[in-house]
Legacy VTK file of the C-alpha trace (Angstrom):
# vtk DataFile Version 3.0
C-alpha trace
ASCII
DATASET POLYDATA
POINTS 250 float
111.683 113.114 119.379
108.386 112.736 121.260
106.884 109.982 119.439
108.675 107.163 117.645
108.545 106.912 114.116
108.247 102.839 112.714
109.458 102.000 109.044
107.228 101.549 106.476
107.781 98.215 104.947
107.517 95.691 106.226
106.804 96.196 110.061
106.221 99.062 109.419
91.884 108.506 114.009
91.097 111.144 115.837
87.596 111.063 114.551
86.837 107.975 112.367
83.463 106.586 110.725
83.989 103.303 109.234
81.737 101.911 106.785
83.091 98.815 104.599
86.047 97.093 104.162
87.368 95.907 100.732
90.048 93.270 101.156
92.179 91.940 98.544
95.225 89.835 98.541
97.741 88.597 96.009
96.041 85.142 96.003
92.680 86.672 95.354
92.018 90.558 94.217
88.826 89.719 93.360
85.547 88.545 94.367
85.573 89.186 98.155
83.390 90.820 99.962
82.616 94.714 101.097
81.708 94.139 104.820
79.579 96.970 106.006
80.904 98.383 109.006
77.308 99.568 110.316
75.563 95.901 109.972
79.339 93.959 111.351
78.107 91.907 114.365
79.028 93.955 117.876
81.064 91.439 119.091
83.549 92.260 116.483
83.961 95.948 117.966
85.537 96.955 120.971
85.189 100.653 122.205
83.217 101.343 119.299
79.760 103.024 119.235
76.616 101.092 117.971
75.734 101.530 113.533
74.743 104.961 113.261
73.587 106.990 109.721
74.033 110.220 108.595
71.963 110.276 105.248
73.002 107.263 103.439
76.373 106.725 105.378
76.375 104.180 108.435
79.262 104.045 110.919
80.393 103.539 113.965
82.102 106.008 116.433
85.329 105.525 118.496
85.503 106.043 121.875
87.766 108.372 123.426
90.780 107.929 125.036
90.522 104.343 124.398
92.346 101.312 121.630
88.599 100.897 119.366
89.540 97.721 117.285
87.508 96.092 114.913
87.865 92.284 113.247
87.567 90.857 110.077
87.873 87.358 108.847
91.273 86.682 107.357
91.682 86.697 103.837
94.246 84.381 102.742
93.817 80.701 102.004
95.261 78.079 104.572
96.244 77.547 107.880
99.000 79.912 107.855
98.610 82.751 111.074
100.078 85.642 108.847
99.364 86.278 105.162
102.035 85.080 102.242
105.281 86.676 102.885
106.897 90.073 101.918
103.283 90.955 100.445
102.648 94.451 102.064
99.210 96.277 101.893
97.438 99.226 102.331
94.183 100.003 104.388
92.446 103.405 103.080
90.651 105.068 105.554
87.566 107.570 105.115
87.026 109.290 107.983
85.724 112.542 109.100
88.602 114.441 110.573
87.038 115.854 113.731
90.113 115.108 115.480
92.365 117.621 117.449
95.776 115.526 117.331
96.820 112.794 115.070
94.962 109.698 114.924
97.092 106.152 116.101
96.477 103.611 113.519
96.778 100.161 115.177
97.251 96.589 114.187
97.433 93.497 116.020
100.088 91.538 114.758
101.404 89.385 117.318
104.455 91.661 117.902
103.615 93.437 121.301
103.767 92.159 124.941
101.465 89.090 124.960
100.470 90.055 120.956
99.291 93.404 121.799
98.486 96.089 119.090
101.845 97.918 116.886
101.502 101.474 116.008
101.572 101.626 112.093
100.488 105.070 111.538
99.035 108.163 112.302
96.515 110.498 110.732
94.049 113.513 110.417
94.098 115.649 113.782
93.340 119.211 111.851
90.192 119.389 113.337
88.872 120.768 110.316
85.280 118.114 109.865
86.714 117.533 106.543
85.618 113.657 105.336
89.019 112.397 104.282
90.977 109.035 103.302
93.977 108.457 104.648
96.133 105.693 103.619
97.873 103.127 106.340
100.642 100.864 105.205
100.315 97.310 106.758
103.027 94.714 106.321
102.367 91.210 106.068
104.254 90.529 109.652
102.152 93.108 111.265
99.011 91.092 110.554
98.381 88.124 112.139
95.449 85.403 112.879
93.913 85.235 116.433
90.810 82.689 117.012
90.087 83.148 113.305
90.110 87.123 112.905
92.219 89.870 112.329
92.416 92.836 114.011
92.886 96.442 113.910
92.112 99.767 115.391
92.666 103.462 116.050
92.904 105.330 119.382
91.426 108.681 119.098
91.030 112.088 121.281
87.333 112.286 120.912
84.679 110.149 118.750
84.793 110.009 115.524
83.158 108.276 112.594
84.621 105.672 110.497
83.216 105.261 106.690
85.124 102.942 104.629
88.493 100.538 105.058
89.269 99.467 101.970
92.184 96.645 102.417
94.091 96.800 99.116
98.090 95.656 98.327
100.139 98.780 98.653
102.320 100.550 96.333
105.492 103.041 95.955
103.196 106.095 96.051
101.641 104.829 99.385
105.390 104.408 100.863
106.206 107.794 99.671
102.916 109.627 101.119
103.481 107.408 104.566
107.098 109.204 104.849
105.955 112.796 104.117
102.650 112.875 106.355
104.753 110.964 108.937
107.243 113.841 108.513
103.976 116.856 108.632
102.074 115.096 111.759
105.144 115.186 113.839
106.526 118.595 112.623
102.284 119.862 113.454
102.479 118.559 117.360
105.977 119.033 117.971
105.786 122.733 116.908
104.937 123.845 120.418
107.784 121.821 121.802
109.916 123.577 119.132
109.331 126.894 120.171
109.794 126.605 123.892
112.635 124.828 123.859
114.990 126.029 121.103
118.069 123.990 121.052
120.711 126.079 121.517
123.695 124.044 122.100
127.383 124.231 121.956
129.365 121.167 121.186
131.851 119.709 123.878
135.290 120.650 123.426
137.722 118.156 122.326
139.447 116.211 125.014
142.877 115.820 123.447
142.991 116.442 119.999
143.073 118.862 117.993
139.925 119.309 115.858
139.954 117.891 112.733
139.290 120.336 109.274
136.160 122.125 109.370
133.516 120.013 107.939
131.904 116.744 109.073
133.486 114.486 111.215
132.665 111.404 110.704
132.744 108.433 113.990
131.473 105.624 115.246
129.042 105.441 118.435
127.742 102.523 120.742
123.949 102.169 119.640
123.152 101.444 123.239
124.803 104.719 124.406
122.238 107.804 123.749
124.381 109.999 121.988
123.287 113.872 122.930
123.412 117.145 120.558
126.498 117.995 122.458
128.394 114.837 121.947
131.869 115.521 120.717
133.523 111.674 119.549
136.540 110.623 121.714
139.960 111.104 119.982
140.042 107.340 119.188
136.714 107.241 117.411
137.711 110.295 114.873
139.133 108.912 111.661
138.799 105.587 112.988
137.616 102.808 110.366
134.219 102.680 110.330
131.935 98.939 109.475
127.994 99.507 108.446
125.894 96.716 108.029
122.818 97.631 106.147
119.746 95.468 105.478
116.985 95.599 102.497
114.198 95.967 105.368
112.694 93.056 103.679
LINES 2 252
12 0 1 2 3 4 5 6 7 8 9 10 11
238 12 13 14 15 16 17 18 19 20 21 22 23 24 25 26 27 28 29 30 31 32 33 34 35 36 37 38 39 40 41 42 43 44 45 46 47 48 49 50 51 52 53 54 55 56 57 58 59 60 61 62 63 64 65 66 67 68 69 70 71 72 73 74 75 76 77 78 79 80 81 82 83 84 85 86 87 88 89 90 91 92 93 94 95 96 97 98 99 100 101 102 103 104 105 106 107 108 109 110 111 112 113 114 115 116 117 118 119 120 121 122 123 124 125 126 127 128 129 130 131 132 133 134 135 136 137 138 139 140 141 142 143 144 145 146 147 148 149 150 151 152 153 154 155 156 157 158 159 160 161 162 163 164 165 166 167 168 169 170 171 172 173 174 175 176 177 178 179 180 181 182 183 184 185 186 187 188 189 190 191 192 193 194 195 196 197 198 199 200 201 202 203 204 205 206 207 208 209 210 211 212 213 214 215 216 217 218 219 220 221 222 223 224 225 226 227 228 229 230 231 232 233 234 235 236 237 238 239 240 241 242 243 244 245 246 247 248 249
């Protein structure tokens, strides 16, 4: 697969206008502010374009090509760098979709090389001009506090406005609609791919044994070893007992 595909919980545009930001935690769902995107200070933007209108709306425009983050103070009470534990969120997104390929959805949550941005999601790219809002599932280890603010962004093939992040705890629906657009965006760019390069290929023949019953065959494989659509399992590893350790992803 071309582009890697992150879980949802817990570590898991092309053209985006942003315009306020709702946040709300477990601690305190009410009585924050909405922080206007348009009248945000500019040195809490990178790569973005100055507040711009369009009737009532303000935003601000990403620039191409590049990681556009913007910061907000964090929203949880204390010293603590992350937000409470195993509390996951969702940031919705209006944006008008002006985008040609799916928009990365960044955050900045001290997992990278020298806490550089995670991919958490990516959206829009029909190209269509369509305003939309697109959720993005955040877990609470993908956020993180640096010199008081928290940051996220989007890296985009052309500008686009940004309306309104709304930062809001997430729910089942918004782990169910993360799976299936993940699923659509890469089935949409990979389509291409698909059709050039059909995969047509015969499995290896068995070294020694015979081939077991038709049906699945079920073996074990190294997970540092890439195992290729032609992989057949040596005769040791077929019917061999098999140990899965499985983990709640929480």
């Amino acid at each position: 697969m071309k582009y890697p595909i992150q879980s949802f919980f817990p570590v898991n545009l092309a053209l985006v206008t942003l315009i306020s930001i709702v946040i709300a935690s477990p601690a305190r769902a009410e009585g924050l502010p909405a922080i206007k995107i348009g009248e945000l200070d500019a040195s809490m933007f990178t790569h973005f374009s100055g507040p711009q209108s369009e009737g009532d709306v303000k935003f601000r425009e990403t620039t191409k090509g590049e990681k556009c983050t913007f910061s907000v103070n964090p929203w949880w009470d204390g010293p603590a760098l992350r937000p409470p534990e195993n509390t996951h969120y969702a940031l919705e997104v209006k944006f008008k979709d002006v985008a040609s390929a799916p928009i990365v959805c960044w955050t900045y949550g001290g997992l990278g090389n020298a806490g550089g941005p995670t991919q958490v999601h990516r959206i829009g790219g029909l190209h269509d001009g369509k305003w939309k809002t697109a959720i993005v599932p955040v877990g609470w280890d993908q956020i993180y506090k640096h010199q008081d603010k928290v940051t996220f962004g989007f890296t985009t093939d052309t500008a686009i406005p940004v309306a309104d992040v709304t930062i809001r705890l997430a729910t089942k629906e918004d782990e169910e609609r993360y799976n299936a657009e993940t699923r659509e965006w890469v089935t949409r760019v990979q389509a291409n791919e698909a059709r050039s390069h059909p995969l047509a290929v015969k499995p290896r023949a068995f070294l020694k044994a015979k081939p077991p019953a038709a049906g699945p065959v079920a073996f074990v494989w190294p997970t540092m070893v890439c195992l290729m659509q032609d992989e057949q399992p040596k005769d040791e590893q077929v019917n061999a007992p098999s140990k899965i350790r499985t983990c709640l992803n929480m």
